[in-house]
C-alpha positions in Angstrom: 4.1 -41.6 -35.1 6.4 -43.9 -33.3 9.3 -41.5 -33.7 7.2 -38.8 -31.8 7.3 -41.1 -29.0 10.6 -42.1 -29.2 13.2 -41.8 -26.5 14.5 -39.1 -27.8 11.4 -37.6 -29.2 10.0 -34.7 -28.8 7.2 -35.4 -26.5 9.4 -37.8 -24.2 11.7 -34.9 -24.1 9.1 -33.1 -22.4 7.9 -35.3 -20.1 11.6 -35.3 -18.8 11.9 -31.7 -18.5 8.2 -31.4 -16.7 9.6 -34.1 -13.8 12.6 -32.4 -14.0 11.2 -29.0 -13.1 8.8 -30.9 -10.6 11.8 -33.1 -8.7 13.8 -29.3 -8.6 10.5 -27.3 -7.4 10.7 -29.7 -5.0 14.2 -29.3 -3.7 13.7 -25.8 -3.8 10.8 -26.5 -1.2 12.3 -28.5 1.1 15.7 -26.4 1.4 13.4 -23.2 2.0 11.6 -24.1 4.8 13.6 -22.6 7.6 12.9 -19.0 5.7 15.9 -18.3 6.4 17.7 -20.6 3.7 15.5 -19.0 0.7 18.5 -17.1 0.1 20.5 -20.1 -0.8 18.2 -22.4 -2.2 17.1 -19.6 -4.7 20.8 -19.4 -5.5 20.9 -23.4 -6.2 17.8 -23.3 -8.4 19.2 -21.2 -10.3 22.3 -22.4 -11.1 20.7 -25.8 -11.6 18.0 -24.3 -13.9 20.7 -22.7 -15.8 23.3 -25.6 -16.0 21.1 -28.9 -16.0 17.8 -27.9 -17.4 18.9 -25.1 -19.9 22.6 -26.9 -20.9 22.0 -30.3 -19.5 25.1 -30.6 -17.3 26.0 -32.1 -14.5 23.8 -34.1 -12.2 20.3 -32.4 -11.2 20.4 -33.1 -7.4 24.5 -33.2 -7.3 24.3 -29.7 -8.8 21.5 -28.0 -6.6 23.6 -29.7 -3.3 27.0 -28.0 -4.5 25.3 -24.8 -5.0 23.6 -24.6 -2.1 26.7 -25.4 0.0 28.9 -23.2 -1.8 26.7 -20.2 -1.8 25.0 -20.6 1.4 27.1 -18.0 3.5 26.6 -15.0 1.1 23.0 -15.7 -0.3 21.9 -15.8 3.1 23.5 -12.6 3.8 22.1 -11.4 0.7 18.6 -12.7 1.4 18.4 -11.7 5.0 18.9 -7.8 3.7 16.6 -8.3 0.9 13.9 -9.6 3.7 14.2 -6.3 5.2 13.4 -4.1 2.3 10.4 -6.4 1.4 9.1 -6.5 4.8 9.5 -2.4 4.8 7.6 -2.4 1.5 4.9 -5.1 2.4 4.3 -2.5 5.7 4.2 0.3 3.8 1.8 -1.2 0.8 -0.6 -2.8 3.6 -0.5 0.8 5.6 -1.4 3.2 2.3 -4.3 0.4 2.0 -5.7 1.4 4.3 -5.3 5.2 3.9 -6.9 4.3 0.5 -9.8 2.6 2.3 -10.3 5.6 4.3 -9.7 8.2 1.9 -6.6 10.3 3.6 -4.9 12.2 1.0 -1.5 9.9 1.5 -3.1 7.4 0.0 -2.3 8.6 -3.1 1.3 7.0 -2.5 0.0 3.5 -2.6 0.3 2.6 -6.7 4.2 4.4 -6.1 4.5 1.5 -2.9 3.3 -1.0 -5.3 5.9 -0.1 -8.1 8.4 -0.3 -5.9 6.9 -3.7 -4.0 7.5 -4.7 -7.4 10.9 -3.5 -8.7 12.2 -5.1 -4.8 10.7 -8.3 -6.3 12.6 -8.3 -8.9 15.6 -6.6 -7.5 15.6 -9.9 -5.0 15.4 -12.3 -8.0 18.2 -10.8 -9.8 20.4 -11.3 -7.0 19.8 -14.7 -6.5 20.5 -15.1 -10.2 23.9 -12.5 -9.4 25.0 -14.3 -6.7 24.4 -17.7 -8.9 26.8 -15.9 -11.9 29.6 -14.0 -10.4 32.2 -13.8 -7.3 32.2 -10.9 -4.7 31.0 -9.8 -1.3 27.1 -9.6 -0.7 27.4 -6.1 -0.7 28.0 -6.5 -4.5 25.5 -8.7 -5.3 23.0 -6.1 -3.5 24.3 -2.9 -5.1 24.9 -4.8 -9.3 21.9 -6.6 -9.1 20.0 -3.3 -7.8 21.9 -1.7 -11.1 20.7 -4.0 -13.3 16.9 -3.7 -12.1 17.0 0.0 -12.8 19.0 -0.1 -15.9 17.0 -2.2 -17.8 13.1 -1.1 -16.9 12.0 -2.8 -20.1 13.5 -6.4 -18.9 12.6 -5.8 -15.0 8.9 -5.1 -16.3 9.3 -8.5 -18.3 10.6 -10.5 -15.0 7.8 -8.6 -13.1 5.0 -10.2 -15.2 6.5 -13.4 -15.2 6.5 -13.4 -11.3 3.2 -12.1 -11.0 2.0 -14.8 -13.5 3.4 -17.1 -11.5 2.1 -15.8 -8.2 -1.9 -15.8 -9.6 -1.4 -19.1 -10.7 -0.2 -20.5 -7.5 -3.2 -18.5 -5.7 -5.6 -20.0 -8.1 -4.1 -23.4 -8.2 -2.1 -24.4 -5.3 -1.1 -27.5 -6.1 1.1 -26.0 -9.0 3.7 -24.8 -6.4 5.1 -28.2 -6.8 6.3 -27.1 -10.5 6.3 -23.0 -10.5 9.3 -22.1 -8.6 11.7 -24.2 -11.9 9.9 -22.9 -14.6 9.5 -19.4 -13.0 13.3 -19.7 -12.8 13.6 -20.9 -16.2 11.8 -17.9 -17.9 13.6 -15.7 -15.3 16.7 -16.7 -16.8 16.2 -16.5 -20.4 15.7 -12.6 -19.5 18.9 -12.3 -16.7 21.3 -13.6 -18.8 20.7 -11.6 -22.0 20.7 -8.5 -19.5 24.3 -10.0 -17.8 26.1 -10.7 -21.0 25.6 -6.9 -21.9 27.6 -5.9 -18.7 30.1 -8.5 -19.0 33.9 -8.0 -20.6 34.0 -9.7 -24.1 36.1 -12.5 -22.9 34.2 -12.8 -20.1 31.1 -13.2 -22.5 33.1 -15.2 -24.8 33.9 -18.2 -21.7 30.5 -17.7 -20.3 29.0 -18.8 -23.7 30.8 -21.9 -24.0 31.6 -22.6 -20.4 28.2 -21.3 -18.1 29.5 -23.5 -14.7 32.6 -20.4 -15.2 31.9 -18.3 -12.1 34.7 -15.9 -12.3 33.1 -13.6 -14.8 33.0 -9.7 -13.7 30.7 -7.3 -14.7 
């Protein structure tokens, strides 16, 4: 029994990882308030999900600041056009609503709005994740990261679930926001990467597996 609650026991483990998740949920928070950062500070989570809580490296609040500052010019740029297509989806879901409502035959579009509500979801996670893995111009991180959503259905529906999940239980329980945004990341990742390393070169692949702060991988 005293081994379980060891320092380095199982269950102490955990309680690390759960304030760890809560202390980066939190950063996450605070460096999305002006909107208009989202784009970066999704970047840094995820790069600090994926280096200090998946391969304990580095420093958690060192890493998430160096991320942030070094991907803040093209995750904004990155964000700011995936905030358009949301925002034209969002309309457009909201609007077939209410042809739904009122019966008018282009109502029937609304399930195909929602599908692709969705797939922008995810299509807007995976380039924060993108962006977080690999070099290039924002206008590569929106068209590789669009690629990867539609190439991999199968996977997109798995990141779907897990954002909706995470989306009911923030509605249901609000005070969980304070946690969700790390271990949405978390589980996020465990699906981007598998789908990245199929796309990557083989030595690429090779130096991302033993080296995951290398950011000069291709795909």
């Amino acid at each position: 029994m005293k081994s379980v609650f060891d320092i380095d026991g199982p269950v102490i483990s955990v309680v690390i990882r759960i304030f760890d998740c809560i202390c980066l949920s939190i950063l996450w928070l605070l460096f999305s308030l002006p909107i208009l950062t989202i784009g970066a500070s999704s970047t840094a989570l995820y790069v600090t999900v994926h280096r200090y809580l998946r391969r304990e490296e580095g420093h958690l609040l060192r890493t998430f600041l160096d991320a942030f500052r070094d991907n803040f010019k093209r995750s904004t740029l990155v964000w700011l056009a995936a905030l358009c297509v949301l925002g034209l989806l969002t309309a457009d879901i909201l609007v077939l609503r209410t042809m739904v409502l009122n019966r008018h035959p282009m109502g029937r579009l609304y399930w195909l709005s929602l599908i692709l509500g969705g797939a922008a979801a995810v299509w807007t996670a995976y380039c924060f994740a993108y962006a977080a893995h690999f070099q290039g111009r924002a206008r590569d991180v929106l068209r590789f990261s669009l690629f990867l959503t539609l190439a991999h259905p199968v996977r997109t529906l798995g990141a779907f679930l897990i954002l909706f999940a995470a989306v009911l239980a923030v509605m249901t329980a609000p005070g969980l926001i304070a946690i969700v945004p790390a271990a949405v990341c978390w589980l996020e990742s465990s699906v981007m990467e598998k789908v990245f390393l199929l796309h990557m070169n083989p030595g690429d692949a090779e130096r991302e597996t033993h080296n995951p702060s290398n950011k000069g991988a291709s795909l």
